[in-house]
N, C-alpha and C positions, 0 to 999 in steps of 0.2 A: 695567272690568276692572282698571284700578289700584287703586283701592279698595278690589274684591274681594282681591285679591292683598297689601294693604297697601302698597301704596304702593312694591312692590321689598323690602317688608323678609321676604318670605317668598321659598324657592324656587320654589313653584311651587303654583297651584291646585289643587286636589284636585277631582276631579269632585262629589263629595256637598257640600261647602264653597260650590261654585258654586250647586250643587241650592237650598242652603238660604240662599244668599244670595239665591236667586228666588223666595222663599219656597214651594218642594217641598221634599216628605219624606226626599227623600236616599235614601240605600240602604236598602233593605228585605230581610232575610232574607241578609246577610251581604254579605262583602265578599271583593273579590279574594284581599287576604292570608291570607285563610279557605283558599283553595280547595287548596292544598297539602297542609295539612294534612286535609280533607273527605277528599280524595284516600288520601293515608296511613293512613286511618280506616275506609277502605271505602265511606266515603259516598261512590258515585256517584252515585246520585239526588236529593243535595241537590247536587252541582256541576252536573247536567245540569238539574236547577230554578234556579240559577243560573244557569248560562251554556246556551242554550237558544239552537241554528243557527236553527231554524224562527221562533223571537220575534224574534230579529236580523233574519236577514231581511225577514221582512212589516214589520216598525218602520221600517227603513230604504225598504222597496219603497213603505209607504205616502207617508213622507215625499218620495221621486222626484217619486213622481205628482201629491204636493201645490204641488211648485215643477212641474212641466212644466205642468197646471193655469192657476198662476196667472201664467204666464209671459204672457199677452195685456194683462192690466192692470196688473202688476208688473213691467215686463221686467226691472229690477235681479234679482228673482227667477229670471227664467230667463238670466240672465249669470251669476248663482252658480252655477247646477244646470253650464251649461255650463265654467265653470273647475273646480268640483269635476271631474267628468268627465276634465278636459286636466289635471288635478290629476298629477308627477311624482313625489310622494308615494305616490297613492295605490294601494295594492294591493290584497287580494282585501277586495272588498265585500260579498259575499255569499258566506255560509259553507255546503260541504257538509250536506245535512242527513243524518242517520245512518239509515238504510232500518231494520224490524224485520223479520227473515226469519226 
């Protein structure tokens, strides 16, 4: 993480910077700083193809079930799952999904 980070000579990580220092694709189809303006433009349906409750969710649920899982032959694994958890950080994990009525 220092390395990625340069050493303290940057503020801060950027998630897509990390992406590509793991060598993944980074962001695709826009970025945060987008979404203000998407919004201002009418584009909702490119912010809700962006930011998407229902992909959040299942990404995050699959990932759960991936540390509870391998929690019997990884216990470090399932001591993360449980501090994220007790985590005083942490708030909502799982985002409303928007019904179509």
């Amino acid at each position: 993480m220092d390395a990625l980070a340069d050493h303290g000579a940057s503020k801060a990580l950027k998630l897509e910077e990390g992406a590509v220092g793991l060598g993944l694709p980074g962001k695709i189809g826009g970025h945060g700083s987008e979404v203000r303006n998407m919004v201002a433009a009418g584009n909702l349906a490119g912010v809700r193809a962006y930011i998407d409750a229902a992909g959040h969710n299942a990404t995050l649920q699959s990932l759960i079930d991936y540390l509870s899982a391998e929690r019997a032959t990884r216990p470090h694994v399932g001591e993360f799952l449980d501090q994220w958890r007790r985590s005083r950080r942490l708030a909502v994990i799982f985002f409303p999904v928007p019904t179509t009525e």
